[in-house]
Backbone as CSV, one residue per row, in Angstrom:
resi,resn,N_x,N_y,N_z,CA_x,CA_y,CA_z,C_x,C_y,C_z
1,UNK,0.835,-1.178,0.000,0.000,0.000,0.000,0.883,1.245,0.000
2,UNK,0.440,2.366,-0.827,1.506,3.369,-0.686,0.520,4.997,-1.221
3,UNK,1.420,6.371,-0.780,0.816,6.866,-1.363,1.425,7.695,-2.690
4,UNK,0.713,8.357,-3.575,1.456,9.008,-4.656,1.341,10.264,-4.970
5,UNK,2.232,11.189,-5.663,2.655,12.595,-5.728,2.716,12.675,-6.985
6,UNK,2.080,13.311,-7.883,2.331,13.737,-9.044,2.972,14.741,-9.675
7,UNK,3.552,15.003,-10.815,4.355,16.245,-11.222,3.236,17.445,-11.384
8,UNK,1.907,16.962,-11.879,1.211,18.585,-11.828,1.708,19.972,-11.315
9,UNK,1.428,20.891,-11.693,2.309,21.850,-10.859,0.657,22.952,-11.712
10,UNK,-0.287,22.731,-11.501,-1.359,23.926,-11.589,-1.309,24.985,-10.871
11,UNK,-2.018,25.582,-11.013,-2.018,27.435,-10.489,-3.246,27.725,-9.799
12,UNK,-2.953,28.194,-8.549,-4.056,28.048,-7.316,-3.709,29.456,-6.847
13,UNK,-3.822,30.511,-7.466,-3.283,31.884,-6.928,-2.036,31.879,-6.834
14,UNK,-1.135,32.359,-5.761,0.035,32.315,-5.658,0.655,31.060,-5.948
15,UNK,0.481,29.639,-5.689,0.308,28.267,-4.928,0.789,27.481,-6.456
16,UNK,1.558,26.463,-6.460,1.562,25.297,-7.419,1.148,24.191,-7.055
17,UNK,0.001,23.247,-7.566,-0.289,22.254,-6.803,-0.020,21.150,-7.596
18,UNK,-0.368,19.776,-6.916,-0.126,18.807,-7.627,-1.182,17.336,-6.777
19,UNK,-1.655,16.712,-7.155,-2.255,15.772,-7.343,-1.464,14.733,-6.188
20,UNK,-2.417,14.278,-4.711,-2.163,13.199,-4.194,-2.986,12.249,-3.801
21,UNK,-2.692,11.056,-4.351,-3.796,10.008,-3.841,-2.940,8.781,-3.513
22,UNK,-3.652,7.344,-2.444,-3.209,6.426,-2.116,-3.750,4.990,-1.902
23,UNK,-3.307,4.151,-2.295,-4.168,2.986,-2.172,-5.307,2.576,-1.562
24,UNK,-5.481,3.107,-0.373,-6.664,3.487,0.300,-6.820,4.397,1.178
25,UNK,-8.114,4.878,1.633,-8.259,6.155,2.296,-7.503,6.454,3.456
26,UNK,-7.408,5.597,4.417,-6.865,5.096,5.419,-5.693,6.209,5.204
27,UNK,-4.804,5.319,4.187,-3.233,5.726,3.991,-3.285,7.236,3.055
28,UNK,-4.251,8.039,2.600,-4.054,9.039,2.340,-4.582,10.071,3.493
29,UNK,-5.391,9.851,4.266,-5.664,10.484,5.599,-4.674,10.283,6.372
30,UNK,-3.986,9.354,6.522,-2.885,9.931,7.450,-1.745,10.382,6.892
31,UNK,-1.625,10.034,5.419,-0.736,11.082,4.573,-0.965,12.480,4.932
32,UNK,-2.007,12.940,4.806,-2.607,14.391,4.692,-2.073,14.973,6.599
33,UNK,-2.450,14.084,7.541,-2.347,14.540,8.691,-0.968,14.669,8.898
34,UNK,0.005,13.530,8.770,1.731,13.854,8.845,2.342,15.303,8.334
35,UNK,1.678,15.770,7.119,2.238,16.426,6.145,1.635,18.056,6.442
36,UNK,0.388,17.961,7.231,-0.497,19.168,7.992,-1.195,19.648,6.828
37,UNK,-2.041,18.808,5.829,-3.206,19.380,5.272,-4.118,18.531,5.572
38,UNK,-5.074,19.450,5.531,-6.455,19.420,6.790,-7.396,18.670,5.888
39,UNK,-7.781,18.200,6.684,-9.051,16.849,5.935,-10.070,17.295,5.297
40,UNK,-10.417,18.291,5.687,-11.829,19.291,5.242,-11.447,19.210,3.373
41,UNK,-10.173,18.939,3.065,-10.097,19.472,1.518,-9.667,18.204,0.772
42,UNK,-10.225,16.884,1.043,-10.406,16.166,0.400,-11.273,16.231,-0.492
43,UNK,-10.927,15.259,-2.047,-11.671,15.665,-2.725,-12.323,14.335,-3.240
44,UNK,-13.459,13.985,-3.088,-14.040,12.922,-3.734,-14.131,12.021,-2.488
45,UNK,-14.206,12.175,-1.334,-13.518,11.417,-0.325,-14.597,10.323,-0.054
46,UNK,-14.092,9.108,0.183,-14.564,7.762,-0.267,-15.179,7.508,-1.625
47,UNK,-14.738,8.189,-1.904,-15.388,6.941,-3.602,-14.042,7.151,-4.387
48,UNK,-13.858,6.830,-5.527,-13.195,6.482,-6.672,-12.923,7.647,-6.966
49,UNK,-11.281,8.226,-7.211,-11.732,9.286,-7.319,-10.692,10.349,-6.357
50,UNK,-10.577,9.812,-5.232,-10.627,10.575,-4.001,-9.202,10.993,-4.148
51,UNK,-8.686,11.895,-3.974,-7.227,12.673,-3.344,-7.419,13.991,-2.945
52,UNK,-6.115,14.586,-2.347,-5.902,16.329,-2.489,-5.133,16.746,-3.007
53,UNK,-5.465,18.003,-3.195,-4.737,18.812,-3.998,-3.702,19.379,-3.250
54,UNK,-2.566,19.411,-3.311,-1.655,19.690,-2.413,-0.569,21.087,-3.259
55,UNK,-0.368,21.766,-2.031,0.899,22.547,-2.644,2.315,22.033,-2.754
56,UNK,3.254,22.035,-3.709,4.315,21.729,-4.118,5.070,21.604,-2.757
57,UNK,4.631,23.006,-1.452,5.583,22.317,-0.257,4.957,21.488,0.493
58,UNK,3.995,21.061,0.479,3.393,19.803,0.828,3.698,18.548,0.080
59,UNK,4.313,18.561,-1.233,4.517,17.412,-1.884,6.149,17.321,-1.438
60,UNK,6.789,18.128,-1.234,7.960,18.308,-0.407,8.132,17.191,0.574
61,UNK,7.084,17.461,1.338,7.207,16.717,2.770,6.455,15.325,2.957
62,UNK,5.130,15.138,1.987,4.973,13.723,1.549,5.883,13.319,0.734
63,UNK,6.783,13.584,0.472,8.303,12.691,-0.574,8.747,12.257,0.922
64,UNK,9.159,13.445,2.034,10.179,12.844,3.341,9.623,11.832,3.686
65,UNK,7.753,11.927,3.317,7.231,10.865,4.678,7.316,9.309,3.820
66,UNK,7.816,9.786,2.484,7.795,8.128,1.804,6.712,8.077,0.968
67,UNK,5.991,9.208,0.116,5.239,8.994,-0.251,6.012,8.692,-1.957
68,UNK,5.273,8.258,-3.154,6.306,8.024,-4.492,5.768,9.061,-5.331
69,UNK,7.050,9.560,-5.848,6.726,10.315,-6.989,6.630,9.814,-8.480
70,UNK,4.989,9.994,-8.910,4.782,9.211,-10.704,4.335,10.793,-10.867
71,UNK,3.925,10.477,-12.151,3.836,11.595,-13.385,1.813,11.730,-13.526
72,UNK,1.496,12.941,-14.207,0.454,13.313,-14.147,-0.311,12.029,-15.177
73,UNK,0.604,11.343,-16.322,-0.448,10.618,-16.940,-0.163,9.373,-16.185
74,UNK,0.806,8.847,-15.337,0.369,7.723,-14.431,-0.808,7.916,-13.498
75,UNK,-0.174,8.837,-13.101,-2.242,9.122,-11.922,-3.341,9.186,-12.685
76,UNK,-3.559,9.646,-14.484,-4.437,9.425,-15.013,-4.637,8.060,-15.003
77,UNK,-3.918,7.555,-15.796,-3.892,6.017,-16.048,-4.082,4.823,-14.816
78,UNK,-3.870,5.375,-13.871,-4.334,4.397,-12.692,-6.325,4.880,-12.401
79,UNK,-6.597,5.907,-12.914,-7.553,6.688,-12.785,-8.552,5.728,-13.417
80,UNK,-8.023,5.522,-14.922,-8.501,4.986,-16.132,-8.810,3.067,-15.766
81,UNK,-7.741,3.221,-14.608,-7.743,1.214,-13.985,-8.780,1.352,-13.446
82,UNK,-9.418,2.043,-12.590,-10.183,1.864,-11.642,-11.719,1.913,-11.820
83,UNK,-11.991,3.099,-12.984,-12.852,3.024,-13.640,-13.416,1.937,-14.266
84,UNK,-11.969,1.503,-15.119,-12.762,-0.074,-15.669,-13.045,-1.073,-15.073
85,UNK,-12.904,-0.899,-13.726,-13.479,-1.696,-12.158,-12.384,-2.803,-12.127
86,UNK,-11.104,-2.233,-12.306,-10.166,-3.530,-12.319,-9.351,-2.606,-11.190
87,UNK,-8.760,-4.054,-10.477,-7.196,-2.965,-9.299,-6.188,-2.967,-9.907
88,UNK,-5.507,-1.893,-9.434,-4.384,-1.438,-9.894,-3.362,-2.173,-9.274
89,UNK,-2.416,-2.121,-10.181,-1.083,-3.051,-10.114,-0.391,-1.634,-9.039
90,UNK,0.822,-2.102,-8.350,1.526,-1.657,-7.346,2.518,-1.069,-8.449
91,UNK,2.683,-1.201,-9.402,3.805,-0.479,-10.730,3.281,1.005,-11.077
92,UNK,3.613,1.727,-10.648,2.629,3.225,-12.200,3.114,3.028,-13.561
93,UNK,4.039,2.370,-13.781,4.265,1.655,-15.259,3.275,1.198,-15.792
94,UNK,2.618,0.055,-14.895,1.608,-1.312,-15.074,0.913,-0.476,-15.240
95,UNK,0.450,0.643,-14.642,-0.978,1.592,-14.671,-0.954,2.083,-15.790
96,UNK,-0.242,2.334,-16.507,0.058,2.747,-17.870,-0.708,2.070,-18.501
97,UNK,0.212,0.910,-19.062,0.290,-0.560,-19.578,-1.075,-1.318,-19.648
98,UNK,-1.905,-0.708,-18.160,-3.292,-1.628,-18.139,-4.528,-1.026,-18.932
99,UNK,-3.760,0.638,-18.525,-5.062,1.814,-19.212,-5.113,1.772,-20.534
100,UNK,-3.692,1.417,-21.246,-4.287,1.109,-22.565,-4.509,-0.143,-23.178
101,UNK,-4.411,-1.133,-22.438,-5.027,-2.458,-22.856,-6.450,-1.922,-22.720
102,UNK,-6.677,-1.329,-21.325,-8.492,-1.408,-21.498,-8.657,-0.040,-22.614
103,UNK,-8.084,0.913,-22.996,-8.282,1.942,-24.108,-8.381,1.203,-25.491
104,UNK,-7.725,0.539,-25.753,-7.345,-0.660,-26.901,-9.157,-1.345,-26.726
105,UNK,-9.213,-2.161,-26.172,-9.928,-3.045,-25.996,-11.565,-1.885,-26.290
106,UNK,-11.595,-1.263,-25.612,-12.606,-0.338,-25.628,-13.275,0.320,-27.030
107,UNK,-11.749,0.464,-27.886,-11.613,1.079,-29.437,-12.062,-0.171,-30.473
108,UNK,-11.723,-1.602,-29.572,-12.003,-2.436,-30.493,-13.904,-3.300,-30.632
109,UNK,-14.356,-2.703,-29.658,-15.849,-2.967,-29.029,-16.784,-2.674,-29.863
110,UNK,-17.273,-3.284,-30.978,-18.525,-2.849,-32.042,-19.536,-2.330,-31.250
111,UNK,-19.894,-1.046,-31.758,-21.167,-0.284,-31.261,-22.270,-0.728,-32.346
112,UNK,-23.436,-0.685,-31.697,-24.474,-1.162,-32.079,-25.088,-0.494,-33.225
């Protein structure tokens, strides 16, 4: 179980943020509490879906606490696993790798 940090770097007023989510809620709530962002700003919280938006010095200090750094289209692509109601592999490679087997597979599906 782990949690993850993305490269995003969006524009929140002054602020650069970036994208954190974790295998389960559990482990991104106490991500959020180690790191001192406040629970109130979860987003999606329990369902599919769920992370925060964090500022760049918050992704700072979830790196100290062990959290992993993948890239904005791995967090898509694990996004894209979950949707197709399959679990995600422990790789953000694999998350890649799986999103477009099911993208593939999806393109190849005769519509009616």
């Amino acid at each position: 179980m782990s949690v993850y940090v993305d490269d995003m770097r969006a524009e929140f007023g002054r602020m650069k943020m970036c994208h954190m989510v974790a295998d389960s809620s559990a482990e991104l709530l106490a991500m959020a509490d180690a790191i001192g962002v406040a629970r109130k700003w979860i987003q999606h919280g329990g369902r599919r879906g769920e992370h925060f938006d964090i500022a760049l010095s918050k992704k700072a200090l979830a790196l100290q606490h062990g959290a992993i750094a993948v890239t904005w289209l791995q967090i898509g692509a694990r996004e894209s696993v979950l949707r197709a109601g399959l679990k995600p592999c422990s790789d953000p490679e694999c998350w890649v790798r799986t999103a477009q087997r099911t993208w593939e597979a999806r393109t190849l599906v005769p519509t009616p």
